[in-house]
Biotite code that builds the C-alpha atoms (Angstrom):
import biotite.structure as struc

atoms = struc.array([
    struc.Atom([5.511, -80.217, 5.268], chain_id="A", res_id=1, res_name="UNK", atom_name="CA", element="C"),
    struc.Atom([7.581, -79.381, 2.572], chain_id="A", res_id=2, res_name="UNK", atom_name="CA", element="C"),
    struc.Atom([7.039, -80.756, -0.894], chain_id="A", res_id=3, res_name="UNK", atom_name="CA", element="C"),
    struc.Atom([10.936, -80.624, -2.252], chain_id="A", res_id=4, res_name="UNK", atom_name="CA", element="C"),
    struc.Atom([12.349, -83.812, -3.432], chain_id="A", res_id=5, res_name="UNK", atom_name="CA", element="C"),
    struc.Atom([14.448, -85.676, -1.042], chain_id="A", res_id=6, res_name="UNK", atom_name="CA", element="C"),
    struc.Atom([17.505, -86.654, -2.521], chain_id="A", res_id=7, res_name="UNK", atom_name="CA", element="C"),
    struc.Atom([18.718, -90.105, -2.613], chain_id="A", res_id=8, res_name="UNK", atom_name="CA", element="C"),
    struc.Atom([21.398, -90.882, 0.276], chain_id="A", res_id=9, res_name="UNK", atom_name="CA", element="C"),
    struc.Atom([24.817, -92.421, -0.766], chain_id="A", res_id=10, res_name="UNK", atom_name="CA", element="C"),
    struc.Atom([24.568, -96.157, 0.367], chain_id="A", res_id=11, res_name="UNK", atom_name="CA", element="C"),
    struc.Atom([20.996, -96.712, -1.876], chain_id="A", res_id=12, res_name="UNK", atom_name="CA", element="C"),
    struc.Atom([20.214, -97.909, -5.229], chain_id="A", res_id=13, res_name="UNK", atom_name="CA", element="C"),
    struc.Atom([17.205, -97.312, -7.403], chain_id="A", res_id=14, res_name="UNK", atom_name="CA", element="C"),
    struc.Atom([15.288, -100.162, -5.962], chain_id="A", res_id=15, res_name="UNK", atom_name="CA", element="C"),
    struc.Atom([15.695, -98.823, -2.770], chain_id="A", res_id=16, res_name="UNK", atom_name="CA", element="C"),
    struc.Atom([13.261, -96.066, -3.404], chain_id="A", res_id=17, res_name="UNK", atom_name="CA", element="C"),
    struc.Atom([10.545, -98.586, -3.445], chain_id="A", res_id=18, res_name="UNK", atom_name="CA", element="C"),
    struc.Atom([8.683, -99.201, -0.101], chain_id="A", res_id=19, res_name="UNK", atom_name="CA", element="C"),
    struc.Atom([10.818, -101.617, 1.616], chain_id="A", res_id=20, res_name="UNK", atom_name="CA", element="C"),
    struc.Atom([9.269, -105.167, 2.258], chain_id="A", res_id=21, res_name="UNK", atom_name="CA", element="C"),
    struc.Atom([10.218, -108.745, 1.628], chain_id="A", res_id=22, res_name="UNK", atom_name="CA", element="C"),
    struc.Atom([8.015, -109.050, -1.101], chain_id="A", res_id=23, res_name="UNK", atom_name="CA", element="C"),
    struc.Atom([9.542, -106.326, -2.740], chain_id="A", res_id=24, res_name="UNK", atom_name="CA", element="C"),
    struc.Atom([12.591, -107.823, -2.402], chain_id="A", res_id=25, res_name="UNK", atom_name="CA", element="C"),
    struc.Atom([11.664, -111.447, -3.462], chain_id="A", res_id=26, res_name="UNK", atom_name="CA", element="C"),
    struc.Atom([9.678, -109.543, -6.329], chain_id="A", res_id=27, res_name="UNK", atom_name="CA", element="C"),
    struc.Atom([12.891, -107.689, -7.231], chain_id="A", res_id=28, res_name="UNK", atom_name="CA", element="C"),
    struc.Atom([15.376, -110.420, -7.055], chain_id="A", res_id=29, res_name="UNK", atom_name="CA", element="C"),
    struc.Atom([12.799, -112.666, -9.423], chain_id="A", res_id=30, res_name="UNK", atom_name="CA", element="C"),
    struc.Atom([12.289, -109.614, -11.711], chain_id="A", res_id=31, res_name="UNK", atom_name="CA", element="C"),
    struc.Atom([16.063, -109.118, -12.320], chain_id="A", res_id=32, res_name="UNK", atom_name="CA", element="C"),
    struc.Atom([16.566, -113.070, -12.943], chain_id="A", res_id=33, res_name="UNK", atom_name="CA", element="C"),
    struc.Atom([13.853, -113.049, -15.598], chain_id="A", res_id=34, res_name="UNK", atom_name="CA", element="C"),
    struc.Atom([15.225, -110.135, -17.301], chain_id="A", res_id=35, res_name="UNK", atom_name="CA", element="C"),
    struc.Atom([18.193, -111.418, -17.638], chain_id="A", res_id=36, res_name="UNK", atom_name="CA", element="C"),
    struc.Atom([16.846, -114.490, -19.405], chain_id="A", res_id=37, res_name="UNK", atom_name="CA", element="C"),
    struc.Atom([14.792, -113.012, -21.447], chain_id="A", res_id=38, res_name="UNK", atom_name="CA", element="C"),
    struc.Atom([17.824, -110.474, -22.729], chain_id="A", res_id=39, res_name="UNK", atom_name="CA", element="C"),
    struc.Atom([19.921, -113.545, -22.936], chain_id="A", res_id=40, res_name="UNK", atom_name="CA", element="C"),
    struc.Atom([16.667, -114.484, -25.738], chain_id="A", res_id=41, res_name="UNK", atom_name="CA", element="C"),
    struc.Atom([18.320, -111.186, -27.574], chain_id="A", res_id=42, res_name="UNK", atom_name="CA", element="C"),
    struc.Atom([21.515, -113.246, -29.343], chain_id="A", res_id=43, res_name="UNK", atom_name="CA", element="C"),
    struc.Atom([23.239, -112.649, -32.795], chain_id="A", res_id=44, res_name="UNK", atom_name="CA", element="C"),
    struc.Atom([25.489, -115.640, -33.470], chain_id="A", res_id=45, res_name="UNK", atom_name="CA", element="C"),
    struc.Atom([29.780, -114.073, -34.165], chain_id="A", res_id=46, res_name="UNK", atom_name="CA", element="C"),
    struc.Atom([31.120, -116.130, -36.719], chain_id="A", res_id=47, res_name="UNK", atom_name="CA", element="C"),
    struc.Atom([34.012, -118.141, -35.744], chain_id="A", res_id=48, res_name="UNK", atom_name="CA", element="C"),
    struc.Atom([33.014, -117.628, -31.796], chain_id="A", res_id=49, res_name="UNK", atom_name="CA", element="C"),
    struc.Atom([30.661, -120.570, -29.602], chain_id="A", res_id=50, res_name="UNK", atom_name="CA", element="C"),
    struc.Atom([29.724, -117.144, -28.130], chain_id="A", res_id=51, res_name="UNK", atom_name="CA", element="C"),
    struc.Atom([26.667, -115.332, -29.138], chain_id="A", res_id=52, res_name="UNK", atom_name="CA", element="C"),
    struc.Atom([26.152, -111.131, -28.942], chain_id="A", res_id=53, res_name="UNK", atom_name="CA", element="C"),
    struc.Atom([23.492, -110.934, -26.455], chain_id="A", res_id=54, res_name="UNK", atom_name="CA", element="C"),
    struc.Atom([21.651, -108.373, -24.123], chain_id="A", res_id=55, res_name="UNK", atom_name="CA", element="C"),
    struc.Atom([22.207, -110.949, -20.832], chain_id="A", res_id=56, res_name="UNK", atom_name="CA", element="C"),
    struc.Atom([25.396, -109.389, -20.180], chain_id="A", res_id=57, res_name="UNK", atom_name="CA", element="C"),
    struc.Atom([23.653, -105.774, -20.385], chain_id="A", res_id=58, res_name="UNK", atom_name="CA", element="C"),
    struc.Atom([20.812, -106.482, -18.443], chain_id="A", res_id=59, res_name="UNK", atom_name="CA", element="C"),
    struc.Atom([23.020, -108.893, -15.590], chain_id="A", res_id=60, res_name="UNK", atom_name="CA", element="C"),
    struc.Atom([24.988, -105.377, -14.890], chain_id="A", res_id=61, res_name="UNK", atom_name="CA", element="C"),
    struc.Atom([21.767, -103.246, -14.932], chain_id="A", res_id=62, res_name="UNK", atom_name="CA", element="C"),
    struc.Atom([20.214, -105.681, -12.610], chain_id="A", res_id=63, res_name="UNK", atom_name="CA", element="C"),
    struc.Atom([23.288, -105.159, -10.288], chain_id="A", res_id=64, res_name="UNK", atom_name="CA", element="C"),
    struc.Atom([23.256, -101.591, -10.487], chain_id="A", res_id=65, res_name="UNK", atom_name="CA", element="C"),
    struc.Atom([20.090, -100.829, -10.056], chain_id="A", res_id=66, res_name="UNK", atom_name="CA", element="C"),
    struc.Atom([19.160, -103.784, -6.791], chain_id="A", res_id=67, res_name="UNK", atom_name="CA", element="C"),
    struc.Atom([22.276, -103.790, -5.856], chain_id="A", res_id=68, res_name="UNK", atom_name="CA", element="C"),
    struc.Atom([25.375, -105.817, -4.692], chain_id="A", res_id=69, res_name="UNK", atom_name="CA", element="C"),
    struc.Atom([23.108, -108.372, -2.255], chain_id="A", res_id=70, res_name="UNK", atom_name="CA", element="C"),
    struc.Atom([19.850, -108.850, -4.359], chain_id="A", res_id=71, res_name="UNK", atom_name="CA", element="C"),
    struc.Atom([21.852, -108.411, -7.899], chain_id="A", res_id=72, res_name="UNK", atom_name="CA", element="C"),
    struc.Atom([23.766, -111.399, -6.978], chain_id="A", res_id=73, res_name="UNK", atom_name="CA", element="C"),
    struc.Atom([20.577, -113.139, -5.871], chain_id="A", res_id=74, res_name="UNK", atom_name="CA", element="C"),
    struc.Atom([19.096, -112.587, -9.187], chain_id="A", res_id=75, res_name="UNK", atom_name="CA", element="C"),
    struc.Atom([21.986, -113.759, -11.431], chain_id="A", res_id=76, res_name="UNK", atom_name="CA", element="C"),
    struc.Atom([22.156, -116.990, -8.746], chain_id="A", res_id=77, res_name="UNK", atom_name="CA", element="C"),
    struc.Atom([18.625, -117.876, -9.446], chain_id="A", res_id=78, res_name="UNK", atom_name="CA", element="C"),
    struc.Atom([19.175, -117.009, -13.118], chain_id="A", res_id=79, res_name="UNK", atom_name="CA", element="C"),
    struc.Atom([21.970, -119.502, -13.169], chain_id="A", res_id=80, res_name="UNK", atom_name="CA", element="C"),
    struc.Atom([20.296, -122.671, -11.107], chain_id="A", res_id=81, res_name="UNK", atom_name="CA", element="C"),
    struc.Atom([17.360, -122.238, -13.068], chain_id="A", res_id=82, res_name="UNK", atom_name="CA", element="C"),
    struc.Atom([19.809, -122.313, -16.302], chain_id="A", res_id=83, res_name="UNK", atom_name="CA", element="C"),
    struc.Atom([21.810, -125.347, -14.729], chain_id="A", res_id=84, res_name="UNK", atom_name="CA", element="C"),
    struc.Atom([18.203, -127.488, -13.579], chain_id="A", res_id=85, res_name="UNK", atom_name="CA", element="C"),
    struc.Atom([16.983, -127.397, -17.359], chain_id="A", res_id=86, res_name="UNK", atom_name="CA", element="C"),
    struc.Atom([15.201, -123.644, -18.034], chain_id="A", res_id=87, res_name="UNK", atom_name="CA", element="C"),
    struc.Atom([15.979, -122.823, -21.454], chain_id="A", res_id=88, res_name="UNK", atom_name="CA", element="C"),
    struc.Atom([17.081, -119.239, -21.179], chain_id="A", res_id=89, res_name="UNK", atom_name="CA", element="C"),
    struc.Atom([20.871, -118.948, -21.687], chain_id="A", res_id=90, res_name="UNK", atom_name="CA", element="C"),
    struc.Atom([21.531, -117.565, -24.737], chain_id="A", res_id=91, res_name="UNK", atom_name="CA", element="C"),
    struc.Atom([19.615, -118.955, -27.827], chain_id="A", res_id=92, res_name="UNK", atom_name="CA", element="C"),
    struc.Atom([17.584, -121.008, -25.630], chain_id="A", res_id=93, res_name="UNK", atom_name="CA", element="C"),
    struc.Atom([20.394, -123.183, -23.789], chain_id="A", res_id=94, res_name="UNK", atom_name="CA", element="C"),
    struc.Atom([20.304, -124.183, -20.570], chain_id="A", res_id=95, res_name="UNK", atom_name="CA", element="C"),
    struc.Atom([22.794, -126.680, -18.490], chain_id="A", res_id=96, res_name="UNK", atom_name="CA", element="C"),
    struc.Atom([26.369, -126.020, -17.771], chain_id="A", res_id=97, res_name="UNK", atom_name="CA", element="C"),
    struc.Atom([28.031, -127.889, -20.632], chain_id="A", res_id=98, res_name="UNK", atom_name="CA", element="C"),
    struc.Atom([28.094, -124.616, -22.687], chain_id="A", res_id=99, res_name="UNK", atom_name="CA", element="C"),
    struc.Atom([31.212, -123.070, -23.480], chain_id="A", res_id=100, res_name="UNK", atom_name="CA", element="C"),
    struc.Atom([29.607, -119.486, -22.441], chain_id="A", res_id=101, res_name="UNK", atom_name="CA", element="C"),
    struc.Atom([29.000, -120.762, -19.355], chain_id="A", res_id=102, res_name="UNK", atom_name="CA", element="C"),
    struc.Atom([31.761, -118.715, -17.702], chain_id="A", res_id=103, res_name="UNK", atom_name="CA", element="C"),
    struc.Atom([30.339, -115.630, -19.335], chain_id="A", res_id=104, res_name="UNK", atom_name="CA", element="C"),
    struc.Atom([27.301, -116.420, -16.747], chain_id="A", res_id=105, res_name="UNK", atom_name="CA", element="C"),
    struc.Atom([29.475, -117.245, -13.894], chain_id="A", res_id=106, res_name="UNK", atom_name="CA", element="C"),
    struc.Atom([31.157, -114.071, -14.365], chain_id="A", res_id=107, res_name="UNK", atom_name="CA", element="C"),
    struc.Atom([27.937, -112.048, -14.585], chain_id="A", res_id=108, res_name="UNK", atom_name="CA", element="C"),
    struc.Atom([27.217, -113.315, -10.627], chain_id="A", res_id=109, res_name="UNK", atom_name="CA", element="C"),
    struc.Atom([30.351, -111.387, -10.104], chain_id="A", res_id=110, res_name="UNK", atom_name="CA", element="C"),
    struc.Atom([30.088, -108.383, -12.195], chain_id="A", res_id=111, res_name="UNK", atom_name="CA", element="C"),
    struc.Atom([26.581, -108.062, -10.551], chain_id="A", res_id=112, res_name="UNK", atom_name="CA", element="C"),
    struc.Atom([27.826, -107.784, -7.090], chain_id="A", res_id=113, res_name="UNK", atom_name="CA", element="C"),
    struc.Atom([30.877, -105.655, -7.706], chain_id="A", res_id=114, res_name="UNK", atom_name="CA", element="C"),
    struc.Atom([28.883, -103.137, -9.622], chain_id="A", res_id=115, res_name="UNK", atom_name="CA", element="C"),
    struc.Atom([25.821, -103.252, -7.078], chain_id="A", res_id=116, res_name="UNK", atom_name="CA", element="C"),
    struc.Atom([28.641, -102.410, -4.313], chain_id="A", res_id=117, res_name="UNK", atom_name="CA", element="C"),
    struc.Atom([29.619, -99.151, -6.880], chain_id="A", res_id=118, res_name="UNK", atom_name="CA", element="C"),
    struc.Atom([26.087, -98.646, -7.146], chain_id="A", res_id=119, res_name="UNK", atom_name="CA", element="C"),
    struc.Atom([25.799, -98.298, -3.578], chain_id="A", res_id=120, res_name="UNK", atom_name="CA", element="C"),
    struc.Atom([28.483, -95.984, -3.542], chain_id="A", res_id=121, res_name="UNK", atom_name="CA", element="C"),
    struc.Atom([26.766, -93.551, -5.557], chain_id="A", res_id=122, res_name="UNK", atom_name="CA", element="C"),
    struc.Atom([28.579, -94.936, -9.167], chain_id="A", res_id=123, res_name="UNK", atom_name="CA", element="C"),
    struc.Atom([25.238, -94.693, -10.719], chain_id="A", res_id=124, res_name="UNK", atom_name="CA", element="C"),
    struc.Atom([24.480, -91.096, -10.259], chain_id="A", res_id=125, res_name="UNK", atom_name="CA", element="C"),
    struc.Atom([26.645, -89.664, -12.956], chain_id="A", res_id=126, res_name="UNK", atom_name="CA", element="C"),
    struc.Atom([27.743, -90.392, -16.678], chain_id="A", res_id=127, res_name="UNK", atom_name="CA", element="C"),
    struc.Atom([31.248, -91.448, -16.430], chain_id="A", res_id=128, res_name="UNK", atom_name="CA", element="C"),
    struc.Atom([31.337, -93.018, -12.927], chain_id="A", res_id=129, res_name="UNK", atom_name="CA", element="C"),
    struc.Atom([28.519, -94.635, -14.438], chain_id="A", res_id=130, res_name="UNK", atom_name="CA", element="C"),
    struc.Atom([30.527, -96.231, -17.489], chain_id="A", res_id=131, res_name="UNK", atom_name="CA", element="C"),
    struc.Atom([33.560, -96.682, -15.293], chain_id="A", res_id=132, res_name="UNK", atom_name="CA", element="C"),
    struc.Atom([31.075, -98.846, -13.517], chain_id="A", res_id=133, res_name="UNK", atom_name="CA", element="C"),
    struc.Atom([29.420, -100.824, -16.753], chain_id="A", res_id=134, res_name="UNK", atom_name="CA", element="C"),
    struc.Atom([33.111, -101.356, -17.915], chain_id="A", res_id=135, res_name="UNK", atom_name="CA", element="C"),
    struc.Atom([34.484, -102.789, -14.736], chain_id="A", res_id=136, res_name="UNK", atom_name="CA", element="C"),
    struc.Atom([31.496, -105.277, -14.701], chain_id="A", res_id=137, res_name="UNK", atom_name="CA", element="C"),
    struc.Atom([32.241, -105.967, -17.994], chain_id="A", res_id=138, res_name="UNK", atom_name="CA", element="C"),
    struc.Atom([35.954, -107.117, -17.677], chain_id="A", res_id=139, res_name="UNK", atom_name="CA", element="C"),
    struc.Atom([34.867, -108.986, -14.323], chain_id="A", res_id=140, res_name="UNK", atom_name="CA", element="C"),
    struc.Atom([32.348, -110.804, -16.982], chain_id="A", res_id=141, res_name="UNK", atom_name="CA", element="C"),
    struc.Atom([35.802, -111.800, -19.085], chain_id="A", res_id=142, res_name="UNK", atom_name="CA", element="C"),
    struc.Atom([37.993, -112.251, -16.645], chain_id="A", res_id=143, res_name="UNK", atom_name="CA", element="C"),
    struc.Atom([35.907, -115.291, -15.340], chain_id="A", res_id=144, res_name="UNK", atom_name="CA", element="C"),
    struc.Atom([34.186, -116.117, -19.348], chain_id="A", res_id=145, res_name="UNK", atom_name="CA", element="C"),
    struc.Atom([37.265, -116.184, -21.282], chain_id="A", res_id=146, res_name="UNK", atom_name="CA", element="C"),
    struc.Atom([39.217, -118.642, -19.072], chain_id="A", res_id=147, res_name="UNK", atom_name="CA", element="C"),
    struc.Atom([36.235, -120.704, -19.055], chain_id="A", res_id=148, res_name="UNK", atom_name="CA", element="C"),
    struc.Atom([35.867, -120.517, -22.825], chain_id="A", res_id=149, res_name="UNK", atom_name="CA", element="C"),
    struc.Atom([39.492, -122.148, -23.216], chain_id="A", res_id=150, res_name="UNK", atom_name="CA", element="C"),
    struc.Atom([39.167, -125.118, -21.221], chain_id="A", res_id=151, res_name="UNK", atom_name="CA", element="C"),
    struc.Atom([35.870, -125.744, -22.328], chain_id="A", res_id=152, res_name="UNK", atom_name="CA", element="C"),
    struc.Atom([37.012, -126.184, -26.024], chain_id="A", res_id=153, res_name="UNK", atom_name="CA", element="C"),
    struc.Atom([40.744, -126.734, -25.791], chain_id="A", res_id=154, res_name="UNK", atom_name="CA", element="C"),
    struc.Atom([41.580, -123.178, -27.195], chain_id="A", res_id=155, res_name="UNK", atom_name="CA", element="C"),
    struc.Atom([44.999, -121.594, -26.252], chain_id="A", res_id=156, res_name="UNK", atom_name="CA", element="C"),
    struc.Atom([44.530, -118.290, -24.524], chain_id="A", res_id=157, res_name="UNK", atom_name="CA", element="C"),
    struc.Atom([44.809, -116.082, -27.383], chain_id="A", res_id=158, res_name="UNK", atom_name="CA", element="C"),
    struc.Atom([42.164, -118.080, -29.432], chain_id="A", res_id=159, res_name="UNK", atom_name="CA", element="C"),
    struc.Atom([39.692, -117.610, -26.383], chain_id="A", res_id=160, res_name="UNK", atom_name="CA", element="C"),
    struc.Atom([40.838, -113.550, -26.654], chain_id="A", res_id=161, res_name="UNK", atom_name="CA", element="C"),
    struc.Atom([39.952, -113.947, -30.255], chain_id="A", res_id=162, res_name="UNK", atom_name="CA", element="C"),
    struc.Atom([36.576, -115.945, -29.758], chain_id="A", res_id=163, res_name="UNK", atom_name="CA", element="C"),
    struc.Atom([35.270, -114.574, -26.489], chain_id="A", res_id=164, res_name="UNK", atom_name="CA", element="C"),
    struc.Atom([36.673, -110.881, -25.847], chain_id="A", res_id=165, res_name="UNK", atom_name="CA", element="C"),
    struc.Atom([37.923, -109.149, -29.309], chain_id="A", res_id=166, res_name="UNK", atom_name="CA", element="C"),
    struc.Atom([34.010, -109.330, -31.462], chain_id="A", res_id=167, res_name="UNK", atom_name="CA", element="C"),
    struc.Atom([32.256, -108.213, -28.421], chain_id="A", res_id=168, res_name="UNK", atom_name="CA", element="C"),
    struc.Atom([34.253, -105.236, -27.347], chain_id="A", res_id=169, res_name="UNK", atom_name="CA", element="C"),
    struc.Atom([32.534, -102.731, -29.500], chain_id="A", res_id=170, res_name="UNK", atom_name="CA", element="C"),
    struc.Atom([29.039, -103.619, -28.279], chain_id="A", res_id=171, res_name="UNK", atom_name="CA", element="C"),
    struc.Atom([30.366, -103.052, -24.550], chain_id="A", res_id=172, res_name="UNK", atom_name="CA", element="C"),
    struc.Atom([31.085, -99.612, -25.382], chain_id="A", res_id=173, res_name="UNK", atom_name="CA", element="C"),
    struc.Atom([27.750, -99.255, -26.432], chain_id="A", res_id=174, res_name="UNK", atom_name="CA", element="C"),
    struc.Atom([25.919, -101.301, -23.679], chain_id="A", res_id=175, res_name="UNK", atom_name="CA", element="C"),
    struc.Atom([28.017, -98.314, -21.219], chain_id="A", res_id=176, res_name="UNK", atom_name="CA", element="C"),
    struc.Atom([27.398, -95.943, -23.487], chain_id="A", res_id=177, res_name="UNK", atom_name="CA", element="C"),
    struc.Atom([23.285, -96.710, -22.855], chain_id="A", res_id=178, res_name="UNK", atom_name="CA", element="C"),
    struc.Atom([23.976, -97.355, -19.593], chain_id="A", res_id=179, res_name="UNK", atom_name="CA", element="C"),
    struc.Atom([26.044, -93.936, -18.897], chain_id="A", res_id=180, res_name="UNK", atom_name="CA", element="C"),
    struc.Atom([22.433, -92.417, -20.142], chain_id="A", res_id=181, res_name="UNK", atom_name="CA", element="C"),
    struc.Atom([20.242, -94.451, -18.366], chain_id="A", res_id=182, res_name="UNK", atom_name="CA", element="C"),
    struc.Atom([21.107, -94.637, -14.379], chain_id="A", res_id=183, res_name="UNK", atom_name="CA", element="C"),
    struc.Atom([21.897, -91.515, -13.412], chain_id="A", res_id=184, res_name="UNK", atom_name="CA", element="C"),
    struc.Atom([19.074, -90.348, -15.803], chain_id="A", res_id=185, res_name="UNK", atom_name="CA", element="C"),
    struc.Atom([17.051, -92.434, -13.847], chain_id="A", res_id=186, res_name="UNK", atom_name="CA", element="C"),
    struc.Atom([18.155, -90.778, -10.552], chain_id="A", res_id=187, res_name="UNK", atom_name="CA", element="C"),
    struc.Atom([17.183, -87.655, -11.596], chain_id="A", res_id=188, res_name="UNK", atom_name="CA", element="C"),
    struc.Atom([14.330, -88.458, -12.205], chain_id="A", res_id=189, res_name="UNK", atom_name="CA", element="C"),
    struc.Atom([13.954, -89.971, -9.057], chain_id="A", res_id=190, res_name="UNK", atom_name="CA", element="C"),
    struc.Atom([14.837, -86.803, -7.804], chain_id="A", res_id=191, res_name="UNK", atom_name="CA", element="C"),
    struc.Atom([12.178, -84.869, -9.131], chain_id="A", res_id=192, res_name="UNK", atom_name="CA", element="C"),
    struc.Atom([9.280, -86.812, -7.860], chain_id="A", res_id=193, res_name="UNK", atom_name="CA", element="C"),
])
């Protein structure tokens, strides 16, 4: 029997390297919810903005990358009901759907399936398909959090740009940029075992 690494196939993620089971799944898809709300726990208020800098959106997008598209979305659903029934781990503690952010956390059940399906397709094995990847999720994230944002407070559409995309564009490049190192670091890894 030979002792070379098997590569990873195109069609898995990280967390399919793990002995498949239902528990593992169930264990995965709780995992990735609580991570979320505990990076949601990392916030730094933007002056001027209802919406915080937190690591939610990071780790909502690294949870759908590395489960991917089926058990990401899982994750950020159970993230969300728990957030909606009263758990108090939305950013800075919140919980319900009264929020203004709350489309920020709609679009993260999105993002986390579209970028699980990349994932899938082998979008996490290499630097720059890798932050193509992060930065899709990401607009997917504002595309449903931004509109939200508006009619939630009554802010025209460029005030919700101004509020809820402009502050928070330069800590996306750096949540890909961490991501770009991570994944397919990860892989290779994977690789070598």
């Amino acid at each position: 029997m030979s002792t070379a690494a098997v590569p990873a196939r195109t069609g898995q993620v990280l967390a399919d390297l793990l002995p498949a089971s239902r528990v593992r799944d169930a264990a995965l898809v709780l995992g990735g919810a609580a991570l979320t709300g505990i990076a949601a726990q990392i916030a730094v208020p933007v002056p001027g903005s209802p919406v915080p800098v937190t690591g939610q959106t990071f780790a909502a997008l690294l949870v759908g990358t590395a489960l991917g598209a089926r058990r990401g979305l899982l994750s950020l659903m159970l993230y969300a009901v728990a957030g909606v029934a009263g758990m108090p781990w939305f950013a800075e503690g919140g919980s319900g759907a009264g929020a203004p952010s709350f489309g920020y956390v709609l679009g993260m059940l999105l993002a986390s399936a579209a970028v699980g399906a990349l994932a899938r397709r082998g979008a996490d094995r290499s630097v720059w398909r890798m932050a193509g990847t992060m930065l899709l999720g990401e607009a997917v994230i504002y595309a449903v959090g931004v509109p939200y944002l508006a009619l939630a407070t009554g802010m025209s559409a460029s005030a919700a740009v101004a509020a809820g995309l402009t502050p928070f564009l330069i800590g996306d490049l750096l949540k890909a940029a961490l991501a770009m190192g991570a994944l397919p670091t990860a892989w290779k890894f994977a690789g070598k075992r």
